[in-house]
C-alpha positions as CSV (number, residue, x, y, z in Angstrom):
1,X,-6.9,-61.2,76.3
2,X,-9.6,-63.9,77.4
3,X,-13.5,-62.5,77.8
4,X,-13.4,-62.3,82.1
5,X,-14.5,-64.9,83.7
6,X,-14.4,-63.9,86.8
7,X,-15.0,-60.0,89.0
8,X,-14.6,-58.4,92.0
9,X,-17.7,-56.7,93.7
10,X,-15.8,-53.3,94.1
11,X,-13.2,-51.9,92.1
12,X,-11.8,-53.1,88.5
13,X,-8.3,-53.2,90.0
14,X,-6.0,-53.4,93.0
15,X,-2.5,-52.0,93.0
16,X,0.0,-52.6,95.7
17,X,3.1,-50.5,95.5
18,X,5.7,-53.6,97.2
19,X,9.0,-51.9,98.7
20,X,11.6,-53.9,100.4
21,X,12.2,-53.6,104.3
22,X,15.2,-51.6,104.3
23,X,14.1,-48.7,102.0
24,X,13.2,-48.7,97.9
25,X,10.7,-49.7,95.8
26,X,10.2,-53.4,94.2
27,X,7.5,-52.8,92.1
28,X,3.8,-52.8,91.6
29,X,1.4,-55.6,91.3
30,X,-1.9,-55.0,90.1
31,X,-4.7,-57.5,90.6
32,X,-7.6,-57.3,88.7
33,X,-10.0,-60.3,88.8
34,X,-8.8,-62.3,85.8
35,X,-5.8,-61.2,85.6
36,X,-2.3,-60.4,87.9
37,X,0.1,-58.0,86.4
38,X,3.5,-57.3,87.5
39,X,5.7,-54.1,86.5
40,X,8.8,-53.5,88.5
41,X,10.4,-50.5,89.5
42,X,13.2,-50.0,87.0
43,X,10.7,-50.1,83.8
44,X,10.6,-47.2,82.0
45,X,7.1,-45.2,81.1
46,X,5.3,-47.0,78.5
47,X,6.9,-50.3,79.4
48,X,4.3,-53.0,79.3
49,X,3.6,-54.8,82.5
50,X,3.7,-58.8,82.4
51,X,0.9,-60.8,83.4
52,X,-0.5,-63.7,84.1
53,X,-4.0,-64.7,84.2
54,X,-6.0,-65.9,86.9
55,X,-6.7,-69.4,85.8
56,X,-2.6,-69.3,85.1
57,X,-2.0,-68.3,88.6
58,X,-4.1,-70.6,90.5
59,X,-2.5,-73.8,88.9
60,X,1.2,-72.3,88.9
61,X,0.3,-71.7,92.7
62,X,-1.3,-75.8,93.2
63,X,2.0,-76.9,91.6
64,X,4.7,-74.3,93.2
65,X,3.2,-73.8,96.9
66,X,3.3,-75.0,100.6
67,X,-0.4,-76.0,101.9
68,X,-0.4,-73.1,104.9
69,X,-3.2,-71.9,107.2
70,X,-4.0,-68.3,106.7
């Protein structure tokens, strides 16, 4: 894993359990401030999440997203 680059001002990490509308649970996505980690809700204890890190992110989401206003 890269030396961070970045950091938040607060906590190391953020995780946001992510269910769907109409009942069960997606997954969890973990953000800390170099990296986003993904580990859905059907892996198994011990299971290594998959990430991605921030630098990775940003240009996946230049390439891959819609311009929007927040």
């Amino acid at each position: 894993m890269p030396a961070a680059k970045y950091k938040f001002s607060g906590q190391e990490s953020y995780d946001h359990n992510i269910s769907k509308v109409t009942g069960g649970f997606v997954g969890t996505l973990r953000v800390k401030s170099s990296t986003i980690l993904w580990k859905p809700s059907d892996a198994r204890s011990g299971t290594p999440w998959y990430s991605v890190t921030l630098d990775e992110f940003i240009e996946f989401a230049k390439r891959k997203s819609y311009k929007v206003s927040k």
